[in-house]
N, C-alpha and C positions, 0 to 999 in steps of 0.2 A: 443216367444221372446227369444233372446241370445242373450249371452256376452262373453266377453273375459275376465278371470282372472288372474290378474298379478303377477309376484314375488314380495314377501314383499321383503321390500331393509330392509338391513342389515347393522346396524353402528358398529363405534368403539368410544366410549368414547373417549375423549383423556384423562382425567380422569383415567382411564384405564393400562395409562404404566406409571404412577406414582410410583419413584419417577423421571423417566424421562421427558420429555417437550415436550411441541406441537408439536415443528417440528418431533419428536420421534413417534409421534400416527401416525402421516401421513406416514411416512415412511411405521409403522406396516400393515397399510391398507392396503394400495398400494401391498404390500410386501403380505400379507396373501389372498388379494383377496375380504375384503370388500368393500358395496357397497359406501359408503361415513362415514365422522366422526361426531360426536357429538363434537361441541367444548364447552368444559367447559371455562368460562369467569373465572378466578382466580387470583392466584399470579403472574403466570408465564408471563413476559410483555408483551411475542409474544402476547397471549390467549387473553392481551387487545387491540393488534392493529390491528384491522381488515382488513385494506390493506395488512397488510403484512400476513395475514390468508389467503387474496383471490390471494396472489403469492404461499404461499402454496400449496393451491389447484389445482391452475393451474401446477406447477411445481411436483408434482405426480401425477396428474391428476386425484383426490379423491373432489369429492363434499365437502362441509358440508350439512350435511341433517336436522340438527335442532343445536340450540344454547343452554346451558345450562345457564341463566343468573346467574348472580355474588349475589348469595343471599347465600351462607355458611355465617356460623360464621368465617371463617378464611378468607373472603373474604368481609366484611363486607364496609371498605375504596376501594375494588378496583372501578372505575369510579367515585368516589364523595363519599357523605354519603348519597343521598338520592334515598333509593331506590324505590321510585318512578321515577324519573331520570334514575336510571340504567333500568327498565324494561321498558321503553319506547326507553333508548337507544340498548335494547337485540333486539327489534322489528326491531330498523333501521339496526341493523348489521345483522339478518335474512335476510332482506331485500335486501341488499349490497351484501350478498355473495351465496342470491336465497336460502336459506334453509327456508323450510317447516312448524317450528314448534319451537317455545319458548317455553322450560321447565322453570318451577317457579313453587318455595317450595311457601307457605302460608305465611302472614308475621308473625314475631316474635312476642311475645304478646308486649315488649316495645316500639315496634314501631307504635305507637299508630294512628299519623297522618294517615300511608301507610295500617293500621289494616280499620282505617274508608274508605279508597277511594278505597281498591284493586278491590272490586267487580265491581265498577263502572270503575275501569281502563282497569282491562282487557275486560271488554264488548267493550270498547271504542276503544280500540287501536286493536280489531279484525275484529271490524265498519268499520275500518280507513285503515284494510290493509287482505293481502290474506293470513297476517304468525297466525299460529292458536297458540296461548297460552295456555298451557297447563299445568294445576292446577295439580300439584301431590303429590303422598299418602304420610305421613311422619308418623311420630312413638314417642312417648312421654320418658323422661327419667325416666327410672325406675330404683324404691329401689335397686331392687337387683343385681344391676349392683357393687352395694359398697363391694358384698358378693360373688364376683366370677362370671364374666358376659361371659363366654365361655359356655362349655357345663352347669357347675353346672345350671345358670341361665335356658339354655335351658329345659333342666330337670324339674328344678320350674315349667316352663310354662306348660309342658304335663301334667303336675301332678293337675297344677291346671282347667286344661280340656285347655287351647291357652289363657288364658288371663294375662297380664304383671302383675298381681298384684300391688301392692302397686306404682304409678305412677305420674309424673307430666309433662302435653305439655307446650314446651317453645313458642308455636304458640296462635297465636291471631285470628284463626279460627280453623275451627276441623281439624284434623290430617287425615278426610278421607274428603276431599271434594267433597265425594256425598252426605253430609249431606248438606251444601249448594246448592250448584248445579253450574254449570258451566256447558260451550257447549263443551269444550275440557277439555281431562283428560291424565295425563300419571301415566301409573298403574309401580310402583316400586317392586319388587316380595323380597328385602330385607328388604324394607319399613315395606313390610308386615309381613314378620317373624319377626320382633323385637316386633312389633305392636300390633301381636297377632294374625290380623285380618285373613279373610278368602278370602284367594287371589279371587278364581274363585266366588265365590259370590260377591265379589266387582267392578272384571272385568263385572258381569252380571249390577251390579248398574249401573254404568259406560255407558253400552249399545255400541249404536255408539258417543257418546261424548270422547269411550277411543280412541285417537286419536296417542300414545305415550306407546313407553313398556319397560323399562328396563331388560331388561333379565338379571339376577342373580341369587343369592339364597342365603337361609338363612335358620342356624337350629331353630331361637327361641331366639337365645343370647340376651343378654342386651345391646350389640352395635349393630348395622349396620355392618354385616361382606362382603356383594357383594362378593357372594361365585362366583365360575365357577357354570353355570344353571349345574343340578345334583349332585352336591355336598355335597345339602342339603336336607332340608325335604319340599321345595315349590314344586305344582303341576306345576311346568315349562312346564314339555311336554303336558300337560291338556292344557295348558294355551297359549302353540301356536298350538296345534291343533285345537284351538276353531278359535284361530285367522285365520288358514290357512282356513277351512272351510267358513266362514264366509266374509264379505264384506269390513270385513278391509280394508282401504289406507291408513292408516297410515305406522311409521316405528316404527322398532325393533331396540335398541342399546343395545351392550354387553357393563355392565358398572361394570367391575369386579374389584376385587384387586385383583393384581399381584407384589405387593410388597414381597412376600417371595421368588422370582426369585431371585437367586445368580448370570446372567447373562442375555444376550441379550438373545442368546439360550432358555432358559427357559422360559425366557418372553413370545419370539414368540410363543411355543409349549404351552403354556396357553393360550394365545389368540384363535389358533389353533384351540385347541380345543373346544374352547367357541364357535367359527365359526362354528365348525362342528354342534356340539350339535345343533343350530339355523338353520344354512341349513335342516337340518333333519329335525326337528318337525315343522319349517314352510314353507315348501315342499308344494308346489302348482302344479297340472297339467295345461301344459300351453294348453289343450283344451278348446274347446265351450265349453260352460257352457246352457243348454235350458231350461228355465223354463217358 
């Protein structure tokens, strides 16, 4: 029996040229040669008018290849308050603009209503349509974030063998939802450095439900850094060459910060190279495959 194995596609966050705007990410794409963007739903008004996303699209001629729904804390009011409402509306704007895959954090623990119905909602709205929802890894706030949350904190955590020590999740399920279970999963690799956890053991949890990959990195810190993949101490290249190997369809998005860019210039050449870094390690030969 044989197959044919395809190129994993490769996004861009738009997340990503923050503190620039939507129409800024598409440009990068287009411009740098990824395969399509990740749109983050947030402040920025374009990110919440999806017609004017699918003139985007069409006008660089850059897919969107998954949606990021409006579930930050700093995003909390955009689409309404209720975010049951917004992730069924992240489904319909999938939908509208042909993208693949709804990302969604876990709900907050306050949010008590949307804590009891998630698991029965995403089953539902995955029932109800072809875009796959995609439950991903988050990270608890930790103590010693108050004590120096860069390298000191990262230090802490080797020292303590990877665990955050002294800690609290603002979520209303676990921070790794393979303790739940879901059928789609997007694995965060900064998620996981803040976390503590253990990326390529998680992506194994995970199995084929990891449908979704943030490609970044992280040393450990007390924040969420979305380093450039290598930058830090994540098994990044472990971590798409398991994916290249393997039967993967899903996609890959570069979802970095690049906020210490002093220019356009700079910007592009961290994107760049985030691109490269990902073409490399999830390099597929486009032959037969016989097994």
């Amino acid at each position: 029996m044989s197959r044919l194995r395809f190129p994993i596609p490769i996004g861009l966050s738009t997340a990503s040229v923050y503190p620039q705007n939507t129409e800024a990410a598409f440009g990068y794409a287009a411009d740098l040669g990824f395969d399509g963007v990740e749109l983050m739903v947030w402040g920025d008004s374009v990110s919440q008018d999806i017609a004017h996303v699918a003139y985007l699209s069409q006008q660089y001629q850059v897919p969107v290849l998954s949606i990021h729904a409006p579930c930050l804390l700093i995003s909390q009011r955009v689409w309404g308050r209720d975010p049951k409402a917004k992730l069924v509306r992240s489904v319909q704007a999938a939908e509208d603009l042909g993208a693949s895959t709804v990302v969604v954090h876990p709900p907050f623990r306050w949010q008590r209503d949307y804590v009891a119905a998630f698991d029965d909602l995403v089953a539902e709205l995955e029932a109800g349509s072809d875009v796959s929802v995609a439950v991903e890894n988050m990270f608890p706030m930790r103590a010693d974030r108050l004590f120096g949350g860069g390298e000191t904190a990262a230090q802490r955590m080797r020292r303590r063998g990877g665990g955050p020590g002294t800690s609290a999740s603002a979520f209303g399920k676990p921070i790794d939802p393979t303790v739940t279970g879901y059928d789609n999963y997007t694995l965060d690799l900064s998620h996981v450095a803040t976390a503590g956890h253990d990326a390529l053991a998680m992506a194994a949890r995970m199995g084929a439900g990891l449908r979704h990959l943030h490609l970044t990195d992280g040393t450990g810190a007390a924040h969420d850094e979305h380093l450039i993949p290598g930058d830090g101490t994540q098994p990044c290249i472990e971590v798409c060459n398991r994916l290249a190997a393997s039967d993967f369809d899903g996609t890959v998005v570069l979802e970095v910060h690049t906020t210490s860019a002093r220019t356009k210039n700079e910007r592009a050449a961290m994107l760049a190279r985030s691109l490269e870094f990902a073409r490399t390690h999830l390099h597929r030969d486009l032959l037969e495959d016989r097994s």
